[in-house]
Gaussian input, Z-matrix of N, CA and C with variables (Angstrom, degrees):
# hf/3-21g

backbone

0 1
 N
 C     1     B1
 C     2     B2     1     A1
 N     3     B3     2     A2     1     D1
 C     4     B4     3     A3     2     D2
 C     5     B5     4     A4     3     D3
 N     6     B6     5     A5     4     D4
 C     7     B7     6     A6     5     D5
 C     8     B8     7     A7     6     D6
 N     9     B9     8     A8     7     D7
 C    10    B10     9     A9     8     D8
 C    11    B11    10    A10     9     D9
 N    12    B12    11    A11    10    D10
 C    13    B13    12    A12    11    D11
 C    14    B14    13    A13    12    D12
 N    15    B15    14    A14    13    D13
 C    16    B16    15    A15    14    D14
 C    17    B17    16    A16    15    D15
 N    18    B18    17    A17    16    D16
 C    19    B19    18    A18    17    D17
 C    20    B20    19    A19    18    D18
 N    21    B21    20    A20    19    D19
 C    22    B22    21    A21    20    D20
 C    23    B23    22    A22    21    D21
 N    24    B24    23    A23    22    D22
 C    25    B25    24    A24    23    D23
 C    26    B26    25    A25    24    D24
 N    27    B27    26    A26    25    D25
 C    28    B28    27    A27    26    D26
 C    29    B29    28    A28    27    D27
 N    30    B30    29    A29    28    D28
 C    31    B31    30    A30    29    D29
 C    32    B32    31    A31    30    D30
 N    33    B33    32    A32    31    D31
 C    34    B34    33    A33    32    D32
 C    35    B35    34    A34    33    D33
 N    36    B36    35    A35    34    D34
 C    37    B37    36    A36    35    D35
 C    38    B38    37    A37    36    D36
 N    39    B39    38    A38    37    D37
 C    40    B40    39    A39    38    D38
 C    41    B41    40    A40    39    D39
 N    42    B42    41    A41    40    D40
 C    43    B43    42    A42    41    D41
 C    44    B44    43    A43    42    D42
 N    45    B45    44    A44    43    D43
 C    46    B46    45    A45    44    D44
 C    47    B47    46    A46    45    D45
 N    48    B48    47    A47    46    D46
 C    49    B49    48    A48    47    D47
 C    50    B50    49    A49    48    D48
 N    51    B51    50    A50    49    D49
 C    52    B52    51    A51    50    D50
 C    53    B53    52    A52    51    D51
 N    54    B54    53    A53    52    D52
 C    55    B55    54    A54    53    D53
 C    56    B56    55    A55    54    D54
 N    57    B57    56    A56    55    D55
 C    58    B58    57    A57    56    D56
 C    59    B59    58    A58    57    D57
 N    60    B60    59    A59    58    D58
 C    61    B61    60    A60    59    D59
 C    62    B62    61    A61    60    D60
 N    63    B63    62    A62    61    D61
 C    64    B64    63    A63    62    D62
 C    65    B65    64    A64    63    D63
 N    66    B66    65    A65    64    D64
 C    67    B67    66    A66    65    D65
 C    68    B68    67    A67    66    D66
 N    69    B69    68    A68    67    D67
 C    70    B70    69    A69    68    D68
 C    71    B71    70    A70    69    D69
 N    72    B72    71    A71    70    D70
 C    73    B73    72    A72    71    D71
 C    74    B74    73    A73    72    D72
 N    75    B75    74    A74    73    D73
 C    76    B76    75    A75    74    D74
 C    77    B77    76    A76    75    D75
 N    78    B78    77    A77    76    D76
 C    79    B79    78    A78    77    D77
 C    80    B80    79    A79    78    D78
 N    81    B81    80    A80    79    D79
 C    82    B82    81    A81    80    D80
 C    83    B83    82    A82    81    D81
 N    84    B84    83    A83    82    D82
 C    85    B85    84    A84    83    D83
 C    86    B86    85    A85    84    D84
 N    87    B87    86    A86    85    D85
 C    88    B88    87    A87    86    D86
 C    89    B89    88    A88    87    D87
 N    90    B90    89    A89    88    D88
 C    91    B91    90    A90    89    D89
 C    92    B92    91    A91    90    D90
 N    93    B93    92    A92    91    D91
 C    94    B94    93    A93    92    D92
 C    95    B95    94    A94    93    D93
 N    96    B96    95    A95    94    D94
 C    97    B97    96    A96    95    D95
 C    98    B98    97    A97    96    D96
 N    99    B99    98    A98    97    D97
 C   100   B100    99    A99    98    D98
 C   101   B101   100   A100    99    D99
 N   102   B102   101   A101   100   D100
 C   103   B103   102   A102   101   D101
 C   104   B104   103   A103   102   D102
 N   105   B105   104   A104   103   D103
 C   106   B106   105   A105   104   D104
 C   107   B107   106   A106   105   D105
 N   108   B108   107   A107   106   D106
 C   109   B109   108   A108   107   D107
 C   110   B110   109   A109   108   D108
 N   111   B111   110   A110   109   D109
 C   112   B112   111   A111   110   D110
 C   113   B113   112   A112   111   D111
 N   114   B114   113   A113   112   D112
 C   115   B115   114   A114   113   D113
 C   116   B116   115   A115   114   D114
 N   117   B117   116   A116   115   D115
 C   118   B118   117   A117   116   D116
 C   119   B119   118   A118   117   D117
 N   120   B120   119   A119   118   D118
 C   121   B121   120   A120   119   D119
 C   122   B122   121   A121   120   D120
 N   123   B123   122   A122   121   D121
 C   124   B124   123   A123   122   D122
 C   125   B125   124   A124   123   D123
 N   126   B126   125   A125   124   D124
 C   127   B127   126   A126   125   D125
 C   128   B128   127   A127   126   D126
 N   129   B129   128   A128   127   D127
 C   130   B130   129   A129   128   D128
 C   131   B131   130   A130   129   D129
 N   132   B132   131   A131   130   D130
 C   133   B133   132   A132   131   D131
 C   134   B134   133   A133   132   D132
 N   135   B135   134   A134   133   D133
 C   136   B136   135   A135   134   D134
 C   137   B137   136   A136   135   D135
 N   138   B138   137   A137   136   D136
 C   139   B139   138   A138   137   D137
 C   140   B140   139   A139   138   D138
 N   141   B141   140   A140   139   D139
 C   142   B142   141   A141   140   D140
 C   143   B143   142   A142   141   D141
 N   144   B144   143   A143   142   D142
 C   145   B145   144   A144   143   D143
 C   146   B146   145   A145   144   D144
 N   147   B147   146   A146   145   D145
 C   148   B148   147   A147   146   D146
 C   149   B149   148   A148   147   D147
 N   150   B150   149   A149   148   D148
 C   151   B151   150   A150   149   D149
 C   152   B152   151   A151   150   D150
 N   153   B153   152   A152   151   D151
 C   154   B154   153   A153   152   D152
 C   155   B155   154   A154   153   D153
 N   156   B156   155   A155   154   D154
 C   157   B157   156   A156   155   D155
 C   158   B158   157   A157   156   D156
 N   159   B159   158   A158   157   D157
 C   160   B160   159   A159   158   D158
 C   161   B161   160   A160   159   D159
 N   162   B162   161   A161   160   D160
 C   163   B163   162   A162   161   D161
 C   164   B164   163   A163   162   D162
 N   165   B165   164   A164   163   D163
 C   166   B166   165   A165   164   D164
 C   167   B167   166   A166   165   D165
 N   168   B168   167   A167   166   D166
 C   169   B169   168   A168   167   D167
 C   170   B170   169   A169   168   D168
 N   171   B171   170   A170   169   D169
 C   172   B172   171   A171   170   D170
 C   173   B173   172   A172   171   D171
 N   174   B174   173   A173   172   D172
 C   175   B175   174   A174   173   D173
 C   176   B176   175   A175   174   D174
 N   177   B177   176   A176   175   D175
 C   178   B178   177   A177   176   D176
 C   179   B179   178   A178   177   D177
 N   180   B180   179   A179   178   D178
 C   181   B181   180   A180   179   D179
 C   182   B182   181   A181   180   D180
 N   183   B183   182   A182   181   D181
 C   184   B184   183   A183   182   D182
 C   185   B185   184   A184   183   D183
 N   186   B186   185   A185   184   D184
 C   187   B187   186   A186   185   D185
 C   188   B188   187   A187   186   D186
 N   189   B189   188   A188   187   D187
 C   190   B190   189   A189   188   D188
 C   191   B191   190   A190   189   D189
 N   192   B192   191   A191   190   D190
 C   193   B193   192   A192   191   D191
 C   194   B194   193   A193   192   D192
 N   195   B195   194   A194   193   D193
 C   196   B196   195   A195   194   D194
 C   197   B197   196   A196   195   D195
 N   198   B198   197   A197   196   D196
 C   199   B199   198   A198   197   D197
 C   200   B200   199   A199   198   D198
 N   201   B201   200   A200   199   D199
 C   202   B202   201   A201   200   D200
 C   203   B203   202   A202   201   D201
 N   204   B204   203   A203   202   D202
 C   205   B205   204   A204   203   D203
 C   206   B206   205   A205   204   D204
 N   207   B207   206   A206   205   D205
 C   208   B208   207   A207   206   D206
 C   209   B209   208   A208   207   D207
 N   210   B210   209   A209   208   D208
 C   211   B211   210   A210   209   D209
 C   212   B212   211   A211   210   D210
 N   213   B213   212   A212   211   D211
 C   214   B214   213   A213   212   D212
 C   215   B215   214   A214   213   D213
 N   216   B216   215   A215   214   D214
 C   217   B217   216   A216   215   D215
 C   218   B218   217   A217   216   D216
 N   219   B219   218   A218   217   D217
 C   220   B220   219   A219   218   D218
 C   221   B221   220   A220   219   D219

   B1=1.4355
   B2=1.5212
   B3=1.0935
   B4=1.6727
   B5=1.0018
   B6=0.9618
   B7=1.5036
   B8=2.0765
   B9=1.5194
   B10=1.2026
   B11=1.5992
   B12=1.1251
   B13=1.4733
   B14=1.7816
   B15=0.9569
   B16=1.6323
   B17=1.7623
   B18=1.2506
   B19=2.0424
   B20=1.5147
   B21=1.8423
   B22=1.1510
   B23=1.7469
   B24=1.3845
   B25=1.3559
   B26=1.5638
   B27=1.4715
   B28=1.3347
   B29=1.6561
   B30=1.0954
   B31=2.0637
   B32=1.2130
   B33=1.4469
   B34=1.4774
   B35=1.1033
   B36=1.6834
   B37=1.3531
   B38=0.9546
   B39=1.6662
   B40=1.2225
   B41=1.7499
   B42=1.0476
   B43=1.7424
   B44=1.8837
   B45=1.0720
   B46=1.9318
   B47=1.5266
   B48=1.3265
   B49=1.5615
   B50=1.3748
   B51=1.3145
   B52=1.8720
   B53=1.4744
   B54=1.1459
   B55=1.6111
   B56=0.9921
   B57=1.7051
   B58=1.7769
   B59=1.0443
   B60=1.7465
   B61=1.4300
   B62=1.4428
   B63=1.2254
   B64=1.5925
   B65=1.5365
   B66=1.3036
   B67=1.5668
   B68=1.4154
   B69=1.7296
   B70=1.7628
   B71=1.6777
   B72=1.2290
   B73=1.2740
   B74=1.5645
   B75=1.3001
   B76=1.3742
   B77=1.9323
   B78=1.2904
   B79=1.4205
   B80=1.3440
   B81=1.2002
   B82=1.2027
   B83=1.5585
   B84=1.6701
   B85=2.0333
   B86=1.9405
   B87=1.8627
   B88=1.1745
   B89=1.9417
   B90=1.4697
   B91=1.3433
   B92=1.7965
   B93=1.1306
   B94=1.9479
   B95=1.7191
   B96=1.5240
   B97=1.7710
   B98=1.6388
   B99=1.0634
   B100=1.6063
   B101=1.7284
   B102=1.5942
   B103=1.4665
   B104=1.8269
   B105=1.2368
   B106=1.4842
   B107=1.6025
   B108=1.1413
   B109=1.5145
   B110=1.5681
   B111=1.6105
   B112=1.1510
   B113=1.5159
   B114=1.6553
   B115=0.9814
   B116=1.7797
   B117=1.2237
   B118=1.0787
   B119=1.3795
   B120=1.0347
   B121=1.2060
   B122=1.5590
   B123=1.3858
   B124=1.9594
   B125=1.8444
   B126=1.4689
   B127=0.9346
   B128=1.7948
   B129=1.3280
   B130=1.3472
   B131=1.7665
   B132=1.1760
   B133=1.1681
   B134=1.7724
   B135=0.9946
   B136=1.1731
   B137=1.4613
   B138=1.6648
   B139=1.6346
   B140=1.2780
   B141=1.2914
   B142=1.5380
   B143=1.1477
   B144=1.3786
   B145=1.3078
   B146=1.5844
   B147=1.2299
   B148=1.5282
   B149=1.6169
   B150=1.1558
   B151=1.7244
   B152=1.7694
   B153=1.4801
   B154=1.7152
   B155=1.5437
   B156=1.1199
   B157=0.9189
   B158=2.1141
   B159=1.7115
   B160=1.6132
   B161=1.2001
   B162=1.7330
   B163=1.5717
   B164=1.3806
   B165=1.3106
   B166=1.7040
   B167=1.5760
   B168=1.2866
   B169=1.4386
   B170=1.2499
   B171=1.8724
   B172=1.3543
   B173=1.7567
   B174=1.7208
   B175=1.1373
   B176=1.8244
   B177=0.4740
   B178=2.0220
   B179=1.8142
   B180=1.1898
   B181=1.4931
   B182=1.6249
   B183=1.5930
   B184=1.8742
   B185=1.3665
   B186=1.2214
   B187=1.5787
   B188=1.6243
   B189=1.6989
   B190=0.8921
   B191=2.0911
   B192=1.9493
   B193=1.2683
   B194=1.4970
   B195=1.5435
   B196=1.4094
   B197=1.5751
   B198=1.7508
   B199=1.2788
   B200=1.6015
   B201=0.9524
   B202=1.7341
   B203=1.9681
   B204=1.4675
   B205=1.7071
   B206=1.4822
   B207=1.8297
   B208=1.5884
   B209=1.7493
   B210=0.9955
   B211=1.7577
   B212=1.2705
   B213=1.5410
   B214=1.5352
   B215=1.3618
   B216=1.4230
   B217=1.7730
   B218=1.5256
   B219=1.0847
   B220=1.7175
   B221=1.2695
   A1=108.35
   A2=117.14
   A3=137.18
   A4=135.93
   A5=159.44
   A6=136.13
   A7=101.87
   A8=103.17
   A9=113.66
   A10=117.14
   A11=111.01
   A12=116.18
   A13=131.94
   A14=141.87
   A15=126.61
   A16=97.95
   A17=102.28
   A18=104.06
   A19=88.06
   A20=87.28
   A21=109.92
   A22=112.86
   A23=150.34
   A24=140.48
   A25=94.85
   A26=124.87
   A27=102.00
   A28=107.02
   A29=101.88
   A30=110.24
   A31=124.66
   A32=107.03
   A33=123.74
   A34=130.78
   A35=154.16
   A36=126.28
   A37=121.00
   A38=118.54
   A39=120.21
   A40=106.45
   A41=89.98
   A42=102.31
   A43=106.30
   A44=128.29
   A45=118.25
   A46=111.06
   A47=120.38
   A48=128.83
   A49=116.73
   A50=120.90
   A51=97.52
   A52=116.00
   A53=122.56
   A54=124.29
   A55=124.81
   A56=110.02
   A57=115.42
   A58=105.87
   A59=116.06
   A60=107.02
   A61=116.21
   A62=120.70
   A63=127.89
   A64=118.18
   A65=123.08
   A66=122.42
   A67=118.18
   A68=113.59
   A69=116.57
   A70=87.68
   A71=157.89
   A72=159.37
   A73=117.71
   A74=104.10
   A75=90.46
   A76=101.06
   A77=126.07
   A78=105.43
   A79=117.31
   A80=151.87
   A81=151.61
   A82=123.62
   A83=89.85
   A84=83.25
   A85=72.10
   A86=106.98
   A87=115.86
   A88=90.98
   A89=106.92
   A90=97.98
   A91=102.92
   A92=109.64
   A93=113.92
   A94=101.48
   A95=105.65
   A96=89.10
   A97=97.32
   A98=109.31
   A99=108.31
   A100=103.58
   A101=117.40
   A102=138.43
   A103=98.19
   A104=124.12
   A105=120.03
   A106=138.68
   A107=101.25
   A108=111.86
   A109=93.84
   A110=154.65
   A111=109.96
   A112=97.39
   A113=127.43
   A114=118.16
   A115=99.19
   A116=124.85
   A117=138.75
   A118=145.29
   A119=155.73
   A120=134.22
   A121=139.80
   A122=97.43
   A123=127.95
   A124=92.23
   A125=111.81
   A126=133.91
   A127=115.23
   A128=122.30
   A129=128.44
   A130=114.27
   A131=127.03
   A132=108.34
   A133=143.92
   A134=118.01
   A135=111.32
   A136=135.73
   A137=91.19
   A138=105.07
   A139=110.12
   A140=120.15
   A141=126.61
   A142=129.42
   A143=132.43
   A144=132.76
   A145=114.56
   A146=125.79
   A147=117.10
   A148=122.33
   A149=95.04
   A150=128.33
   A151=99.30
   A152=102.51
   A153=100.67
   A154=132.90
   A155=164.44
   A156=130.31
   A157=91.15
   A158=95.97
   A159=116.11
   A160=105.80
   A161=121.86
   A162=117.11
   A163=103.96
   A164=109.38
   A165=114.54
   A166=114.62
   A167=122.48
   A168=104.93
   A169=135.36
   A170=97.03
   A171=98.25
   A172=114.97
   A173=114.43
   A174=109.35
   A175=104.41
   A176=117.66
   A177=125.44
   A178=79.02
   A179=111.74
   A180=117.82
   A181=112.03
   A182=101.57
   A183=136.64
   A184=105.03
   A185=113.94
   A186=101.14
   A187=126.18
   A188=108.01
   A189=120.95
   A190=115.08
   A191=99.56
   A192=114.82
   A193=121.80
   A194=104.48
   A195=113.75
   A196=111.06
   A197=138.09
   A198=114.43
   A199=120.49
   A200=108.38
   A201=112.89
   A202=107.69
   A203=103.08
   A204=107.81
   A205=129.13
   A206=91.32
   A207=90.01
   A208=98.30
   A209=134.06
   A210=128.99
   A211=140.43
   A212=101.62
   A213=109.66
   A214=116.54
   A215=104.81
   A216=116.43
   A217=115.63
   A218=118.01
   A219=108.97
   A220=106.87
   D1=154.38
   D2=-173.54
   D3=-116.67
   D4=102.73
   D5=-167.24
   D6=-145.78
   D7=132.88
   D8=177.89
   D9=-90.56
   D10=103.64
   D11=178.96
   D12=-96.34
   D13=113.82
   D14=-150.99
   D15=-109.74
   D16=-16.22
   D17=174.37
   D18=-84.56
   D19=138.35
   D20=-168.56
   D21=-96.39
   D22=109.67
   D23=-157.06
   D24=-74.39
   D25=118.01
   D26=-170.71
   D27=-105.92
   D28=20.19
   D29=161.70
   D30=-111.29
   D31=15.07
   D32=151.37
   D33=-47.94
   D34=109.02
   D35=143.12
   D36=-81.46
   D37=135.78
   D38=-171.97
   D39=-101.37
   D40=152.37
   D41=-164.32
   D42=-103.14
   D43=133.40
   D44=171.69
   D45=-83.82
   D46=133.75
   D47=155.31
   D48=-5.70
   D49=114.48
   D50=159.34
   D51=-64.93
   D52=5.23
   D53=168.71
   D54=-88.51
   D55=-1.13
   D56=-172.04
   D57=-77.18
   D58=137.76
   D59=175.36
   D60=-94.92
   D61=5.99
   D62=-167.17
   D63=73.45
   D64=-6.39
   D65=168.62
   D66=-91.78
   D67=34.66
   D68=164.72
   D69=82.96
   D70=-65.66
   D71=-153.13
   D72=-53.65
   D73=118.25
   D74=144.76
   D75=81.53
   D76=11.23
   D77=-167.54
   D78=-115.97
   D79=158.42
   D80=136.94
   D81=-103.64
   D82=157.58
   D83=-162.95
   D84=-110.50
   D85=-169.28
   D86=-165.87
   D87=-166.74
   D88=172.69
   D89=-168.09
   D90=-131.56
   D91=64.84
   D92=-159.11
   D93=-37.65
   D94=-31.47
   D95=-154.08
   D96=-86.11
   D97=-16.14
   D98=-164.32
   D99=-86.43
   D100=-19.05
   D101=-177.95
   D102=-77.98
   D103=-69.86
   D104=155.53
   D105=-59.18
   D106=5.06
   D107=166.51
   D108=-112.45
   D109=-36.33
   D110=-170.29
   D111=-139.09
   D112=-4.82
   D113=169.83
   D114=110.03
   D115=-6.24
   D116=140.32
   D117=-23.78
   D118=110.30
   D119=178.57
   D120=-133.83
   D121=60.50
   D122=-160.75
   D123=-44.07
   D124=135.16
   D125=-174.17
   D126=-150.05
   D127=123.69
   D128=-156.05
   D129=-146.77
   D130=124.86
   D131=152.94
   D132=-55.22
   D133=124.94
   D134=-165.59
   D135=-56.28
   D136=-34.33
   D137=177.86
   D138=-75.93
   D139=-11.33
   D140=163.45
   D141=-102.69
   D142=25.79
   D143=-161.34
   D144=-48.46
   D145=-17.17
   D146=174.85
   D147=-77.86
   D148=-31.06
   D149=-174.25
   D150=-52.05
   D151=149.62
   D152=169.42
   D153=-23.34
   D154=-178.43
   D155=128.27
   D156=-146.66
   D157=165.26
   D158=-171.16
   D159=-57.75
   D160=140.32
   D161=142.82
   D162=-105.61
   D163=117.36
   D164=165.75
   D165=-88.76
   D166=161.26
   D167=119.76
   D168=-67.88
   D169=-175.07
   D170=-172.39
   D171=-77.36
   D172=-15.07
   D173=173.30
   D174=-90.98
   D175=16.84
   D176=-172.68
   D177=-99.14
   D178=-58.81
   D179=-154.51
   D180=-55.02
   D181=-50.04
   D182=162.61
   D183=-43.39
   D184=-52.01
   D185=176.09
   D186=-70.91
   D187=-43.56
   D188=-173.64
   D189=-53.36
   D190=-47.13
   D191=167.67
   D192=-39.59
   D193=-48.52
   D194=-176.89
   D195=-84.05
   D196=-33.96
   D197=153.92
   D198=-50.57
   D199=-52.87
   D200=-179.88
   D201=-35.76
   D202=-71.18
   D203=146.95
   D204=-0.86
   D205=-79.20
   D206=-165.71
   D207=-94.30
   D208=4.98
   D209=133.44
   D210=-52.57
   D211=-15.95
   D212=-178.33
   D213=-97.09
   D214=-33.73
   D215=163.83
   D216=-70.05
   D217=-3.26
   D218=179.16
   D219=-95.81

């Protein structure tokens, strides 16, 4: 499930991709404590951090991890 949210949780820490390479490209941040506190799983581009950002679940999230994955090997 998906859901587009544009209020921003502002006691979030947001966490970076282990795929980020640090040259602005390509990254998404994520919010671990707010995902184990409610089952949540806030997801944002980075270069936009003000901008909307996703509530997944945690299996929305599982999938998403593993396309990201099998994109990086091709």
């Amino acid at each position: 499930m998906l859901f587009v949210n544009s209020s921003l949780p502002a006691d979030d820490a947001w966490t970076s991709s282990s795929y980020s390479q640090g040259n602005g490209g390509e990254c998404v941040e994520w919010a671990p404590a707010r995902a184990a506190a409610t089952g949540e799983v806030l997801v944002r581009d980075s270069k936009t951090p003000h901008a909307p950002h996703l509530t997944l679940t945690p299996e929305s999230f599982a999938g998403l991890v593993s396309l990201a994955k099998g994109s990086r090997s091709a």
